[in-house]
C-alpha positions in Angstrom: 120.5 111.9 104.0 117.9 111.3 106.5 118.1 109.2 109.7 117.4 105.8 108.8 117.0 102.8 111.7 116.4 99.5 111.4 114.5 99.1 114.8 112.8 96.0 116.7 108.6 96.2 116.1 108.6 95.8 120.1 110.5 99.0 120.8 108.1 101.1 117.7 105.4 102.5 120.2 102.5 103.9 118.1 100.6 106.8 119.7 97.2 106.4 118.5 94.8 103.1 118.1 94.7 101.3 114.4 91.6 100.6 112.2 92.0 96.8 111.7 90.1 97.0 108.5 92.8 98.9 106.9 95.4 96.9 108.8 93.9 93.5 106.9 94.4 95.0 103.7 97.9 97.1 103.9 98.8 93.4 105.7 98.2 91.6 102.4 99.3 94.4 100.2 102.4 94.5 101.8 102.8 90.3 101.9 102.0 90.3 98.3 104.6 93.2 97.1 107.4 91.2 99.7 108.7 95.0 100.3 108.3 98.0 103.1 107.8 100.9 100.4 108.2 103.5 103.1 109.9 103.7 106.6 108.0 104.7 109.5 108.4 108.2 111.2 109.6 108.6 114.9 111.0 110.5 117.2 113.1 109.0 120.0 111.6 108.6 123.7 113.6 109.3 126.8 113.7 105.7 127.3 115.3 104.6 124.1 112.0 103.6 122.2 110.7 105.0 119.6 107.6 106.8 119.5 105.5 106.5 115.9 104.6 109.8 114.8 103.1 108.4 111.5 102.6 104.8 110.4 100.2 103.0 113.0 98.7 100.2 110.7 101.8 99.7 108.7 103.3 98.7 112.1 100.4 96.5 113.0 100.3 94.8 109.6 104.0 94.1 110.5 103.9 92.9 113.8 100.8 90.5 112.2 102.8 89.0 109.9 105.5 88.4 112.5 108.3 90.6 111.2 111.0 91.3 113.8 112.4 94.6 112.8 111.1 97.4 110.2 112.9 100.8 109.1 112.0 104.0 110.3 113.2 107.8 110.0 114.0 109.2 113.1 113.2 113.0 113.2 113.3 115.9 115.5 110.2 116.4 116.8 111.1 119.8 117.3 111.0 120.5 113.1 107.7 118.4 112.6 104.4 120.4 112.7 101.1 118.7 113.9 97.8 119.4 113.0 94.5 117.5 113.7 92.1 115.5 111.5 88.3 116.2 112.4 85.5 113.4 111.1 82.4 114.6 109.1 80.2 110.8 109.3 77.6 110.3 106.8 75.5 106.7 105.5 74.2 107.0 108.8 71.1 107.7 111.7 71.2 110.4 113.7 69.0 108.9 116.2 71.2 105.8 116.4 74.3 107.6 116.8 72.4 110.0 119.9 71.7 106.7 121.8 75.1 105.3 121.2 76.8 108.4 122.7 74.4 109.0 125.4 74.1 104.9 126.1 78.1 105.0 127.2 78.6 105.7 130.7 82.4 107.0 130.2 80.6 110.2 128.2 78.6 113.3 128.8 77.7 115.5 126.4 76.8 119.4 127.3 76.1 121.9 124.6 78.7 124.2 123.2 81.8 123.8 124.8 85.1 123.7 123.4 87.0 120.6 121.3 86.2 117.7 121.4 82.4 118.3 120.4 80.0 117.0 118.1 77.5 118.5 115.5 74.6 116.1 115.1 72.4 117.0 112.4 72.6 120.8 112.3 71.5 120.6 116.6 74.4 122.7 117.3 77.8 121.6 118.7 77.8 119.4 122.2 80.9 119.4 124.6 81.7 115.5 125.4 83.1 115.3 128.9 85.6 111.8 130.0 83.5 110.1 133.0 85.7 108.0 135.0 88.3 107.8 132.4 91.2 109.6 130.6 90.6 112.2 128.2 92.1 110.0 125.3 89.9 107.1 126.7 86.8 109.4 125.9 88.0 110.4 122.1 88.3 106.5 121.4 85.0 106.2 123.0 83.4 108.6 121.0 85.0 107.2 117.6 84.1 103.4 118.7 80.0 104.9 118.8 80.3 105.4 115.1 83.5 103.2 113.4 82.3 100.9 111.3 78.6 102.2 110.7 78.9 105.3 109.1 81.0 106.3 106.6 84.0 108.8 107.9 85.5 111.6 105.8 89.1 113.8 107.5 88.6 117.1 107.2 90.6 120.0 108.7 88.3 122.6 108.8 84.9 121.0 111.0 83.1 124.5 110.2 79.2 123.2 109.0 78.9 126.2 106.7 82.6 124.6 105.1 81.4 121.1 105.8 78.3 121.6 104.1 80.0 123.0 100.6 81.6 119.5 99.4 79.3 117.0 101.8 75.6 119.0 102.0 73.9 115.7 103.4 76.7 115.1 106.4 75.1 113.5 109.3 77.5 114.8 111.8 80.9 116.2 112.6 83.5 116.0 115.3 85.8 118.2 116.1 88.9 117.0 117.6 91.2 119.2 119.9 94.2 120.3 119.1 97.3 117.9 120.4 101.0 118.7 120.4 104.0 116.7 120.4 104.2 116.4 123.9 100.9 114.7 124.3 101.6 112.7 121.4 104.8 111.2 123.2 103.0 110.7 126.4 100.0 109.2 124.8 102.7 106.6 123.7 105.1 106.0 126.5 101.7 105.5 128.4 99.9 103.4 126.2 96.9 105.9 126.7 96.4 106.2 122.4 94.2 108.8 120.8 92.0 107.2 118.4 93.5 106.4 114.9 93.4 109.1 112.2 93.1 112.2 114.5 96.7 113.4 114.3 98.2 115.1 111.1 102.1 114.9 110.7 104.1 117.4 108.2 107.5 115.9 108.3 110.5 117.9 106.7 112.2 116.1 103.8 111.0 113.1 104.4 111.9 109.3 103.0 109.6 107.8 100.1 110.2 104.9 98.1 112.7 102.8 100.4 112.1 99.4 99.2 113.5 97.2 101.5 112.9 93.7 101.2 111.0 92.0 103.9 113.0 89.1 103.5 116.1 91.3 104.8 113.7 92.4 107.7 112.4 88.6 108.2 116.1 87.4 108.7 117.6 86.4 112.1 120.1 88.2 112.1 120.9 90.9 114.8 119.9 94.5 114.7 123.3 96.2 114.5 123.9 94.2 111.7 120.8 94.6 109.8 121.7 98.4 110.4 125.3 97.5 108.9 123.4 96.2 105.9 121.1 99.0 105.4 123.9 101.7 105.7 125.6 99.8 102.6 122.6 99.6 100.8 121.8 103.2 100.7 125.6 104.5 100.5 125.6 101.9 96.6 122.3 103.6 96.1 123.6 106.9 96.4 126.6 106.7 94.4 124.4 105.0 92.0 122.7 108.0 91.6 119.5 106.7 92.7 119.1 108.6 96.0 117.4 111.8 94.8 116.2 115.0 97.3 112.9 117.4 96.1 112.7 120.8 97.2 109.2 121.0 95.6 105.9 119.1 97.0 105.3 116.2 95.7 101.8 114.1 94.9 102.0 110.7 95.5 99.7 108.8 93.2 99.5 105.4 94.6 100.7 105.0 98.1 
C-alpha cells in the first residue's frame, strides 16, 4: 500500500507558484463533488513539512475553502523522476511580448545562451539573465510577461523544427532549465517557488481515486485521529476488495 498522511494545509509547502484561474475552477469543482479525488504527492523536509512535489492548485483550492487538513502520498524522492515542462505561447504579439520582457528591470536578455531562453518569432533563442534577483524570481518574471495574454501549450521537446510540426503559427517558446529534486525542496523550504507548470513529476505506483470526503477533512478533530480514521478506511477497503494495484499505464479520462 502506499504511504498515506492526513497532513495540516499549513505544513503542505508547494514548490512552485499557482495559476489562480485554475485554482477558481478546481475550487468549485471540488466544493461541488464534496470529495478530494486524489492525494497530493510529497516528500518529507528535514524539518518535518512536507514539500509538494505535485498538486499546487489542489492545495490552494483547499486552503481557499478553509479546509484544515488534506491527504497526501508521501514518497521517496529518491524513486521519483523529474522532468521539465517548456511553454510554446500563441494568440499573441510579438512586439508586445519584446517590450514586456525588455520593460522589466529584474531581466536581461542576451542571444543564445543556455536554458532558460526564449524563441520569439523564429529570431533565434535569447539567454534571460536574473538582475537583482534570484534565479526562480527571474523564471516567474518571465512567465508573469505573458500569463494571461497568450495562450500557453507544455511541451517537452522546445525544438522550433518539433514545435513547428503540431503548432506551425507558435509565437514563441521558452525553454526552461532542467531542475532536480534538490532544488525543488529548497525552492520550497525557502519559499523562493519556480513558476507553476514548469516541473514534471513521474511518481512510482501512485494513489488515484481516494475519495475522501471533505466533510471528514473539514471536522475538528485532531490529526492523529483523522489518521486513525483513514488507516480504517483503507484496511475495510482493502478487504473489500476495492483497493486494486496496475502494473500497466494507465489513461485517465477525466481528472
Amino acid at each position: 500500500m502506499p504511504t498515506l498522511v492526513v497532513a495540516p494545509i499549513e505544513r503542505i509547502r508547494p514548490h512552485e507558484d499557482f495559476d489562480p484561474f485554475r485554482v477558481d475552477r478546481l475550487r468549485d469543482r471540488i466544493e461541488a463533488d464534496g470529495t478530494q479525488l486524489n492525494p497530493m504527492v510529497c516528500a518529507e523536509a528535514t524539518d518535518g513539512s512536507y514539500v509538494l512535489l505535485d498538486g499546487a492548485t489542489r492545495r490552494e483550492a483547499f486552503r481557499r475553502l478553509g479546509l484544515p487538513h488534506a491527504v497526501i502520498q508521501l514518497v521517496d524522492p529518491t524513486t521519483v523522476s523529474l522532468d521539465t515542462w517548456h511553454h510554446v505561447l500563441n494568440n499573441g504579439e510579438a512586439a508586445g511580448l519584446w517590450q514586456s520582457i525588455e520593460a522589466d528591470p529584474g531581466l536581461s536578455l542576451t542571444p543564445d545562451g543556455d536554458a532558460p531562453r526564449i524563441n520569439i518569432s523564429g529570431s533565434g533563442w535569447h539567454h534571460i539573465t536574473a538582475v537583482d534577483m534570484t534565479d526562480n524570481a527571474a523564471l516567474n518574471a518571465l512567465v508573469d510577461c505573458y500569463h494571461g495574454r497568450m495562450t500557453v501549450t507544455r511541451v517537452t521537446d522546445p525544438d522550433p523544427e518539433v514545435v513547428t510540426r503540431t503548432q506551425p503559427d507558435w509565437v514563441a517558446i521558452v525553454e526552461f532549465p532542467s531542475l532536480t529534486i534538490e532544488d525543488v525542496m529548497v525552492a520550497a523550504t525557502q519559499a523562493d517557488f519556480v513558476p507553476a507548470g514548469i516541473t514534471r513529476f513521474v511518481v512510482p505506483e501512485r494513489a488515484l481515486r481516494l475519495n475522501i470526503p471533505l466533510d471528514f477533512l473539514a471536522g475538528s478533530a485532531e490529526t492523529a485521529a483523522k489518521q486513525s480514521e483513514l488507516d480504517g478506511m483503507l484496511a475495510r477497503r482493502a478487504r473489500e476488495g476495492r483497493v486494486r494495484r496496475y502494473d500497466e499505464p494507465v489513461f485517465i479520462l477525466d481528472d
